[in-house]
C-alpha positions in Angstrom: 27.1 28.7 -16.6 30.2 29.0 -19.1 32.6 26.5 -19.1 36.1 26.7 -20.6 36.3 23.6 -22.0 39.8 24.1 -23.6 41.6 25.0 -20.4 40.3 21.7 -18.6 42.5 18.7 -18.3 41.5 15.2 -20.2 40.6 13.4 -16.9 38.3 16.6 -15.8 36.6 16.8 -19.1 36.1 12.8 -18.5 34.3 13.4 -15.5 32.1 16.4 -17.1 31.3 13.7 -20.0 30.2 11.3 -17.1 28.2 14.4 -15.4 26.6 15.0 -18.5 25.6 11.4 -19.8 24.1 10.9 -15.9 22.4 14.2 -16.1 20.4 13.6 -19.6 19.7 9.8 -18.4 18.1 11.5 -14.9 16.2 13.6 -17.0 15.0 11.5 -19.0 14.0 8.8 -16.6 12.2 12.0 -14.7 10.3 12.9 -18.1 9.1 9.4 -18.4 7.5 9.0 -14.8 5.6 12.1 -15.3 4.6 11.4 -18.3 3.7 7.7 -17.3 2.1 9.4 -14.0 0.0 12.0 -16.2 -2.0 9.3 -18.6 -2.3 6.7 -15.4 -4.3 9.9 -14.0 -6.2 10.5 -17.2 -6.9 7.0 -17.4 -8.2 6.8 -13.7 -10.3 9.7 -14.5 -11.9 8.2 -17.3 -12.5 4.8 -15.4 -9.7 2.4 -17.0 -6.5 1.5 -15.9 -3.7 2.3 -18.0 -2.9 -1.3 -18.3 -6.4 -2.0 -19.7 -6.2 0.8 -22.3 -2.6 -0.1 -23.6 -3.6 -3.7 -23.6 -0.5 -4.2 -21.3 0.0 -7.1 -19.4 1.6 -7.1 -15.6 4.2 -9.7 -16.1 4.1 -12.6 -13.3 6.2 -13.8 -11.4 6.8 -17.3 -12.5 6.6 -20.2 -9.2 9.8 -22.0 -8.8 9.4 -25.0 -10.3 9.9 -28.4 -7.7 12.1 -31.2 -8.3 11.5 -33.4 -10.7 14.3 -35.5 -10.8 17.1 -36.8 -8.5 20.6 -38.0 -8.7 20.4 -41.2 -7.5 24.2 -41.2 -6.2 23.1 -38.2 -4.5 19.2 -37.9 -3.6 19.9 -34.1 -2.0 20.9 -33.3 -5.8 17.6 -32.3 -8.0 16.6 -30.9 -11.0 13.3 -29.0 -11.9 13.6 -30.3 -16.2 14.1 -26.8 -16.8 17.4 -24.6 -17.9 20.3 -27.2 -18.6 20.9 -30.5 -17.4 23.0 -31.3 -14.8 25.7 -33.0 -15.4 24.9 -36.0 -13.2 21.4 -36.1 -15.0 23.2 -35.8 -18.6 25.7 -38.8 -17.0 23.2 -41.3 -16.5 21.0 -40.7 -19.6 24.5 -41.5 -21.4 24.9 -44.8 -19.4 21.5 -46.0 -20.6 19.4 -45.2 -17.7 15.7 -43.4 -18.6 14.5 -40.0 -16.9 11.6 -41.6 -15.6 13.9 -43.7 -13.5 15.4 -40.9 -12.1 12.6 -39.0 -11.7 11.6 -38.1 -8.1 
């Protein structure tokens, strides 16, 4: 394949650059799974997982956590205590009130 680069417009040479960068990712995520596929077989063959041999854990899916506390202007608005505060929640901790009385 021969490409005359210097007789090829900015916005084509662009598009080759893009071509190129999505080509070497492709072949590269190809490589891997093969790769990844090849020792999972070995590993099988030999009695272990792949997981067990790395000492790899499967990540979890983490529950979603349940309410834990309520706005008491508005009881269909809840907050698990986890990520930030709500701003009704931050509201009534600032007007003296305690999280356990707003808890659910």
């Amino acid at each position: 394949m021969d490409i005359n680069l210097n007789s090829m417009s900015l916005k084509e040479l662009k598009d080759l650059q893009g071509q190129v960068s999505r080509a070497i990712a492709s072949f590269e995520d190809r490589k891997k799974k093969e790769a990844l596929a090849e020792l999972e077989e070995k590993a099988r063959e030999m009695g272990f997982s792949l997981a067990e041999l790395t000492g790899a854990q499967i990540p979890r899916k983490r529950a979603p956590a349940g309410a834990k506390y309520a706005n008491p202007a508005n009881r269909s608005e809840t907050w698990s205590g986890r990520g930030r505060k709500p701003r009704w929640f931050a509201e009534a901790i600032a007007q003296g009130r305690s999280p356990d009385e707003l808890s659910v």
